[in-house]
N, C-alpha and C positions, 0 to 999 in steps of 0.2 A: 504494500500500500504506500503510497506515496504523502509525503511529508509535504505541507504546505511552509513551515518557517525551518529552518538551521541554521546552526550558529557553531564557529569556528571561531580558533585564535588563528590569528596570523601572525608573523613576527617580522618589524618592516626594522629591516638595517639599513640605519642610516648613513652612508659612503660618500667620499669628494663626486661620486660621477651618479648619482643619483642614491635613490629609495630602493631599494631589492623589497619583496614581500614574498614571506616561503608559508605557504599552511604544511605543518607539522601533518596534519592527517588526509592533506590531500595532495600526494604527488606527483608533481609535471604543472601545477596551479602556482604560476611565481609569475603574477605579474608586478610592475614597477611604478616608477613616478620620479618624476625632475627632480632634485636636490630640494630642498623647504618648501616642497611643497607637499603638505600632510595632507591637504585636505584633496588635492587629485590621487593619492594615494589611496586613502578611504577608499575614493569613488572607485578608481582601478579594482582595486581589492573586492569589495562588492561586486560590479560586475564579473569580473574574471571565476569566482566563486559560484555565483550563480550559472553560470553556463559550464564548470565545470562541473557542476552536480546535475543540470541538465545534460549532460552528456552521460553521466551511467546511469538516470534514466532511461534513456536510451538503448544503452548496453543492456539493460536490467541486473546493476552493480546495486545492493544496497550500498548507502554512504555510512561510511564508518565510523560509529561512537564518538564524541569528541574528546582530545585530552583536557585533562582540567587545566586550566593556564598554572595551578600552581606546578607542573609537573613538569612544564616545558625549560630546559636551560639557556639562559640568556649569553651573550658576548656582553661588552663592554657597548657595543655601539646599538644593541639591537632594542626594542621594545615590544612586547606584546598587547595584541590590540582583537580587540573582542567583535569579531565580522559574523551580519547578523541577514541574511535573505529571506524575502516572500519570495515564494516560487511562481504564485498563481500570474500574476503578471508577466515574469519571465517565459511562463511556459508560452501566454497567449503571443507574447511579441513574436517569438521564434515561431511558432507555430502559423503564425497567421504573416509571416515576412514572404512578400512576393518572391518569384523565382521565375526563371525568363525558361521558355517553351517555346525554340525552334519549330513553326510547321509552314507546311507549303501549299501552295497556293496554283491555280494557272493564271498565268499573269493578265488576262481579260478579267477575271473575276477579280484580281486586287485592285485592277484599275478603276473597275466600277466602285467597288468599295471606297476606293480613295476616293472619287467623284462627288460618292455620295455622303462622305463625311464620315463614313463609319468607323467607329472604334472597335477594331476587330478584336483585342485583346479582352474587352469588357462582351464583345458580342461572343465569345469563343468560352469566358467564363461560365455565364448565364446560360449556355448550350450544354456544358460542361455539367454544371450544376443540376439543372434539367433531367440528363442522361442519366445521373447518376444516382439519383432521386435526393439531394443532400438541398440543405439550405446554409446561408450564408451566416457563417460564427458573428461577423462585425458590425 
């Protein structure tokens, strides 16, 4: 079943050539941020989080336990920072993100089309949707 909120530490070390961010319980999830700047850092973090845990959704990976921040070991430069996702929003963004569909045409029938003003991508939709007995999520 799938979680609507999770909540991870991240540990964002801060270095002359930017912000690194590592989650401890999610690996290959290291996004970054410019030097003092914390608060793009958040945001990176947050998102990069988020679509890593929509991706073993995907997989059908559960997401793993989190560690308790007190358990995590710091450097001298690093800080631990408490990263916190709704899913439900992420899911609809990715989910409902357009996606480009190559098809063809005989070139009299696009002509007309174009003549006629038509938006073939929205007319190809609503055919689409039609066929396949579905209605529109947005």
């Amino acid at each position: 079943m799938l979680k609507d909120r999770y909540s991870y530490v991240a540990v964002f070390s801060y270095d002359e050539d930017g912000i690194c961010i590592e989650f401890p319980d999610l690996p290959g999830c290291c996004p970054c941020a410019d030097t003092g700047n914390t608060d793009m850092a958040l945001k990176n973090a947050k998102e990069a989080m988020g679509l890593h845990i929509w991706g073993m959704e995907q997989d059908n990976e559960a997401p793993p336990s989190p560690t308790p921040i007190t358990a995590i070991s710091l450097e001298p430069n690093q800080v631990p920072v408490l990263i916190e996702v709704f899913m439900p929003p992420i899911r609809e963004r990715i989910n409902s993100r357009f996606v480009k569909k190559t098809l063809s045409l005989p070139a009299w029938l696009a002509s007309k089309a174009d003549e006629d003003g038509v938006n073939c991508s929205k007319l190809f939709q609503n055919a689409l949707m039609e066929y396949l007995h579905v209605k529109q999520t947005n």
